[in-house]
TIRO-2110 file (N, C-alpha, C; in Angstrom, 1 decimal):
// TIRO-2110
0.9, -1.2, 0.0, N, 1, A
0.0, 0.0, 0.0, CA, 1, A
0.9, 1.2, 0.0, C, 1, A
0.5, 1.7, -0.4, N, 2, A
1.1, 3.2, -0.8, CA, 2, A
0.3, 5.1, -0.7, C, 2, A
1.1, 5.3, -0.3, N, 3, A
0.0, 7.2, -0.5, CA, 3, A
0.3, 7.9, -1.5, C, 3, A
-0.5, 7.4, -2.5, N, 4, A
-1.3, 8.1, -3.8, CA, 4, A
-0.8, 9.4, -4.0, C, 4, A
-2.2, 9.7, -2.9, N, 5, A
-2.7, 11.2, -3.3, CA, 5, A
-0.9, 11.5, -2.7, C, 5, A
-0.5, 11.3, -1.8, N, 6, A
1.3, 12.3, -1.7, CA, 6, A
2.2, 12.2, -2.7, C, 6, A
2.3, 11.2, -3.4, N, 7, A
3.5, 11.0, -4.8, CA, 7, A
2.7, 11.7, -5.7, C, 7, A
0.7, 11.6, -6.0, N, 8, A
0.8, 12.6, -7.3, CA, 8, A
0.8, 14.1, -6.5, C, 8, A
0.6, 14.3, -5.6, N, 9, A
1.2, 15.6, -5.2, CA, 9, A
2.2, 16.4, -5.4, C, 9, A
3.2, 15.3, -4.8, N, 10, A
4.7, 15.9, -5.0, CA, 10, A
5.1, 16.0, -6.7, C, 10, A
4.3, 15.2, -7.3, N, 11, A
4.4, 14.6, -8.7, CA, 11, A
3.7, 16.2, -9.6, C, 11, A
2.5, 16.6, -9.2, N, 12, A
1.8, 18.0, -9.9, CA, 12, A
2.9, 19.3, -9.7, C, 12, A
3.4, 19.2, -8.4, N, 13, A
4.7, 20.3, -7.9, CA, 13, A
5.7, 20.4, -8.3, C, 13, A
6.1, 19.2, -9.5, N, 14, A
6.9, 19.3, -10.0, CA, 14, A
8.7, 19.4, -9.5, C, 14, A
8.2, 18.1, -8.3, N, 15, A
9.2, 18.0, -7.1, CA, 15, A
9.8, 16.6, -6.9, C, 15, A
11.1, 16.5, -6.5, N, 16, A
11.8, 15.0, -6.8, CA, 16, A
11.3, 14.2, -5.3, C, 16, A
11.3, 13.5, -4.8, N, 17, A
11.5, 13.1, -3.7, CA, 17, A
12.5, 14.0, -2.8, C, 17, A
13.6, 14.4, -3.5, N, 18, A
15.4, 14.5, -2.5, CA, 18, A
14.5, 16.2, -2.5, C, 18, A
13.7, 16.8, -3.3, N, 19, A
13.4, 18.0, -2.8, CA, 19, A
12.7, 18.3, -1.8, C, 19, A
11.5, 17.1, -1.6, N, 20, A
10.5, 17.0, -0.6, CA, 20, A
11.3, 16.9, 0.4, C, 20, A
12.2, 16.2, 0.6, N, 21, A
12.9, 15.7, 1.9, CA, 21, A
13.7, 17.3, 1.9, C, 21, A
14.6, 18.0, 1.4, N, 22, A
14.8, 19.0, 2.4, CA, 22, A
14.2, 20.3, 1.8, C, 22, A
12.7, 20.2, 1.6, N, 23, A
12.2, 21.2, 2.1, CA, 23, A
11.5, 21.2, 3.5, C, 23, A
11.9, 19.7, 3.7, N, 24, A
11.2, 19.5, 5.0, CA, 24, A
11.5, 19.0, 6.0, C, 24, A
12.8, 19.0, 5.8, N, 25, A
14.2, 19.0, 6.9, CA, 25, A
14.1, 17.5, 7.1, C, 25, A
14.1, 16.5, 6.5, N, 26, A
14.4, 15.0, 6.5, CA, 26, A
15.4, 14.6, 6.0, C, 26, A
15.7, 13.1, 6.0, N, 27, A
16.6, 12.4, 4.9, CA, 27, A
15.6, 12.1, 4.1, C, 27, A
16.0, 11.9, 2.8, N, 28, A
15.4, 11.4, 1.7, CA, 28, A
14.9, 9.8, 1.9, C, 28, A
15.9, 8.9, 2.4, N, 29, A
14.7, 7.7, 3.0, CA, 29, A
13.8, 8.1, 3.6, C, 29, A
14.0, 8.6, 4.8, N, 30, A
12.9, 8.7, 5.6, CA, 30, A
11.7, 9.2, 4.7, C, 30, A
11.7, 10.2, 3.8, N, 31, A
10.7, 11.0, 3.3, CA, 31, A
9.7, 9.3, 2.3, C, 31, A
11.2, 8.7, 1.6, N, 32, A
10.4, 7.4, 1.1, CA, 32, A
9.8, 6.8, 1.4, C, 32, A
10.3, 6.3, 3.0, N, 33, A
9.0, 5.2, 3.5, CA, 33, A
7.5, 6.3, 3.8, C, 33, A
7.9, 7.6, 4.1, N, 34, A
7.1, 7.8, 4.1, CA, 34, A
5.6, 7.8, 3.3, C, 34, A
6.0, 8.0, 1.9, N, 35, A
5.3, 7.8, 0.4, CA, 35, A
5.3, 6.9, 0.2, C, 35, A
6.1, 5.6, 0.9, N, 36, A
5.7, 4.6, 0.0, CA, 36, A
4.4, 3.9, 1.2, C, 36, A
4.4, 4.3, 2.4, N, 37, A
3.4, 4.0, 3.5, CA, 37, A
4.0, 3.4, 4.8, C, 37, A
5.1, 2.9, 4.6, N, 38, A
6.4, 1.9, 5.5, CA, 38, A
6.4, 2.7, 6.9, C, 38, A
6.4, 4.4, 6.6, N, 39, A
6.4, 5.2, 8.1, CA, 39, A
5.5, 5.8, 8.0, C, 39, A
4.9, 6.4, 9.3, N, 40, A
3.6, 7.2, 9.3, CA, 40, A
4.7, 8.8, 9.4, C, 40, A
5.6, 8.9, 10.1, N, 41, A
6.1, 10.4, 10.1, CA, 41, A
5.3, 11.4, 11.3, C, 41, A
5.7, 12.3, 11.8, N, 42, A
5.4, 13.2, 12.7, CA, 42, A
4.2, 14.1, 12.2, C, 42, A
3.8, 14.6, 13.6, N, 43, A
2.7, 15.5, 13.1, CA, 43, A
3.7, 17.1, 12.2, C, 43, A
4.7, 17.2, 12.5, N, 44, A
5.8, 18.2, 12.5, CA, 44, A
5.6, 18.0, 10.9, C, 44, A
5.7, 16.7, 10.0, N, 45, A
6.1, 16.7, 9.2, CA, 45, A
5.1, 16.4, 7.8, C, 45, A
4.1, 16.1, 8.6, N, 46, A
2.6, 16.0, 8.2, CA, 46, A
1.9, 17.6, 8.2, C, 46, A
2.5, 18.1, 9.2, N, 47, A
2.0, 20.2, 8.6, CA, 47, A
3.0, 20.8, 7.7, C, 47, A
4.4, 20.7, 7.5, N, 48, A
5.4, 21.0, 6.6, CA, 48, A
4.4, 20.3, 5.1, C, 48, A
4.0, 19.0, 5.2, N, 49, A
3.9, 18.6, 4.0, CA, 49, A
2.2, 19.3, 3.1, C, 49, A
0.9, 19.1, 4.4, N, 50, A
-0.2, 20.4, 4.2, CA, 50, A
0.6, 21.4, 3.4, C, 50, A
1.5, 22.2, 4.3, N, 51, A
1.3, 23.5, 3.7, CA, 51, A
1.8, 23.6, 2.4, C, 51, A
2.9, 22.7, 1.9, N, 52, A
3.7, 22.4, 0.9, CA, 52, A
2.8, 22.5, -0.3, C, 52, A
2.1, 21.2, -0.1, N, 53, A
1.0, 20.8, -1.1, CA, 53, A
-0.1, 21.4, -1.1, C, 53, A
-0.6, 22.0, -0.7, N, 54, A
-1.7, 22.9, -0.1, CA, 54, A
-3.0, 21.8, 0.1, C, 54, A
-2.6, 20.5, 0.3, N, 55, A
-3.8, 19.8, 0.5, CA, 55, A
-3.6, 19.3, 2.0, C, 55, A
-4.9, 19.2, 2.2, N, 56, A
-4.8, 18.6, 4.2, CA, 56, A
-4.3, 17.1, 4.1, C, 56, A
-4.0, 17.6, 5.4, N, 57, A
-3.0, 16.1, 5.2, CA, 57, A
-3.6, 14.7, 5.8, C, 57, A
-5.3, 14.8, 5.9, N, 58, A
-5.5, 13.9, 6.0, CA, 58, A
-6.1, 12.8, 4.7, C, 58, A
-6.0, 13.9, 3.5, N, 59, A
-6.0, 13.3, 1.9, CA, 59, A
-4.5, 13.0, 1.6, C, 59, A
-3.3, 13.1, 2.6, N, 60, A
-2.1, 13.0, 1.7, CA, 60, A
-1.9, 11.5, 2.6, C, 60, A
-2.4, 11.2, 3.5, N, 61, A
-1.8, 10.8, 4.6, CA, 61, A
-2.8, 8.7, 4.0, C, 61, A
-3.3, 9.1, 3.2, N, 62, A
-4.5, 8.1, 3.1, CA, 62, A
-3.2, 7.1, 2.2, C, 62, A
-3.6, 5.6, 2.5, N, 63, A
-2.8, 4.7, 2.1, CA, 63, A
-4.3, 4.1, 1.0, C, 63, A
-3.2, 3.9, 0.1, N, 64, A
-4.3, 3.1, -1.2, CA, 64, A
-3.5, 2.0, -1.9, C, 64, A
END
């Protein structure tokens, strides 16, 4: 399982993974498991990623 809606997110922003991760002060693994569903991630990093994307992050946060 995986979160969709966060990879076409970062995917419409026209953003790599390694960007996501330090616009958001991570390692770039860490940011992977996070998209790929493997970690859930902090609330810290779950509002960094809201504001990013401008979608709530309980549509980013959804595993499909």
């Amino acid at each position: 399982m995986t979160r969709k809606n966060l990879k076409a997110a970062r995917i419409e922003k026209g953003m790599t993974q390694q960007q996501v991760a330090d616009k958001i002060g991570i390692s770039l693994v860490h940011y992977q498991k996070i998209e790929e569903g493997s970690r859930t991630g902090s609330f810290y990093i779950w509002d960094n990623l809201e504001d990013l994307f401008s979608i709530h992050q309980r549509k980013l946060r959804e595993l499909l």
